[in-house]
N, C-alpha and C positions, 0 to 999 in steps of 0.2 A: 126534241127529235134527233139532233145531232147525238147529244149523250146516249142515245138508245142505239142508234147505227153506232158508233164506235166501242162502245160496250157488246155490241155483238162480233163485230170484225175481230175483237180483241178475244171472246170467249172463243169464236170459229179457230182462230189463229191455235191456242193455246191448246182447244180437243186437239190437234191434229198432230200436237207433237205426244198422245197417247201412244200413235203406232210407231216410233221411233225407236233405235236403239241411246243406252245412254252415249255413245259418242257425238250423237245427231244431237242429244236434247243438250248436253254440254258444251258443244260446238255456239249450240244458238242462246243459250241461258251464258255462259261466260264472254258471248259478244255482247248483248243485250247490259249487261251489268259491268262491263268495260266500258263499252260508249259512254254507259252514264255517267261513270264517276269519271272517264276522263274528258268530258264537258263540264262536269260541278270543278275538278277542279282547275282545268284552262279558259273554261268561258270563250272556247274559240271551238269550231266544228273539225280543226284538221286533231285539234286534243283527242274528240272523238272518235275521229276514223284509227285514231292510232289506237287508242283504248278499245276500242271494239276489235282490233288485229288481235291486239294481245291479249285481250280477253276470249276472242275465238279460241284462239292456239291452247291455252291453260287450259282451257274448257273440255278440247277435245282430248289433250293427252289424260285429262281427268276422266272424261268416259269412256276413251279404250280401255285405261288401267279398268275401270270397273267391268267393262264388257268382259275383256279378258278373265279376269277372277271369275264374271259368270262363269264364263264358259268351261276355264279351268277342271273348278269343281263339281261340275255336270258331267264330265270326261267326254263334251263334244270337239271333234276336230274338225274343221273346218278345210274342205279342200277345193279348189276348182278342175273339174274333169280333163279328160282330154280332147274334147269337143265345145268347152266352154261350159257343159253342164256344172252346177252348182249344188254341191252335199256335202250334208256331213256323216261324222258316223258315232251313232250312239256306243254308247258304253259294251255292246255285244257286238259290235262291227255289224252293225247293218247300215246301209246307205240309206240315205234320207234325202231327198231332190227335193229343192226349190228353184 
């Protein structure tokens, strides 16, 4: 029963980083794999909290670069309004609100 609840909490966890940008899933996938290996290799938990810092940080400057490139090559610009509304503008310039 245990392995059944943890095996779900762990699929729930993992759908959810579907709707993510890659800086988000980079973010959590390069602390995830930080913590780890810097517990294997200090066998103390502050190894891990450091490994997990430094493995967030890699992670995410890894999925801005990739965001970016998206974005890049889509020729979307990304602006914040003058009201705090949130658009961008596709390749014809039209405004796009999220």
């Amino acid at each position: 029963m245990r392995n059944t609840v943890r095996t779900l909490i762990l699929a729930g966890g993992l759908s959810l980083l579907g709707a993510c940008t890659n800086t988000e899933v980079g973010t959590v996938a390069g602390g995830a794999a930080g913590a780890g290996i810097g517990y294997a290799v200090s066998n103390n938990p502050a190894g891990a909290v450091i490994g997990g810092g430094i493995g967030a940080l890699v992670g995410n400057s890894i999925g801005a670069s990739q965001d970016a490139r998206y974005y890049y090559y889509r020729n979307y610009r990304y602006y914040n309004g003058y009201y705090g509304y949130r658009f961008y503008r596709d390749r014809w310039g039209y405004r796009h609100y999220y």
